[in-house]
N, C-alpha and C positions, 0 to 999 in steps of 0.2 A: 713435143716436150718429152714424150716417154722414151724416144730416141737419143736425145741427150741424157737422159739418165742412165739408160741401155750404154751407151758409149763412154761413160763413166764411172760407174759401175767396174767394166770390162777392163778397160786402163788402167784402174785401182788395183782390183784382183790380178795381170798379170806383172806389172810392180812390187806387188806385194810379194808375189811369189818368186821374182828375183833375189829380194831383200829376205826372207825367210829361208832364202837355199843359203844365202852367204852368212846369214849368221849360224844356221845350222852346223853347218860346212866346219867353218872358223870351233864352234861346240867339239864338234867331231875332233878336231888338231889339239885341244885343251884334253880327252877324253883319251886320247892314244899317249899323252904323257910328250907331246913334239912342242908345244908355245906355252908359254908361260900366259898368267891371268894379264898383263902390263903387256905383252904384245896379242893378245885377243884383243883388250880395249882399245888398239891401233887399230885393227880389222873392225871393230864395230863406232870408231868416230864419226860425226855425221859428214867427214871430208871423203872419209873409205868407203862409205854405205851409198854418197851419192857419187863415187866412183864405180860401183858394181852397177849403177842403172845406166851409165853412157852408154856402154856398146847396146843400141837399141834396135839394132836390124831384124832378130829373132824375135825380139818381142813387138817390136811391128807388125811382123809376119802372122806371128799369133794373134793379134787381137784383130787383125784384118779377117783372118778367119771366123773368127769367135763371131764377130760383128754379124759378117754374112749368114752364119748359122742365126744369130739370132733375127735380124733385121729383115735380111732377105737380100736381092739385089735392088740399089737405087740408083740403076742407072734406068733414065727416060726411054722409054719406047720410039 
């Protein structure tokens, strides 16, 4: 059980920090005076925000590591 919590947890947290770099990001373009408040709210609809988690190769990569740091290896002897 504490394994699936370990790997949920870990999934959570690098999502999260997909989703917090792109609204960051999108803050940033508001803050240089480049997008107006009406196209920020494009970049944070929840159609935009689950388009910044698709490409999921890197964050695959990541949590596969993270896992291993925490888990260990589970593969059989």
């Amino acid at each position: 059980m504490k394994r699936a919590i370990a790997v949920e947890e870990v999934v959570h947290e690098w999502f999260e920090q997909q989703l917090i770099e792109a609204v960051m990001s999108a803050q940033a373009l508001r803050n240089k005076g480049k997008w107006s408040l009406q196209e920020l709210e494009s970049l944070w609809s929840e159609e935009a925000l689950t388009a910044t988690v698709l490409p999921r190769w890197h964050i695959d990569q990541s949590i596969k590591r993270n896992l291993g740091v925490r888990l260990g290896s589970l593969k059989v002897a």
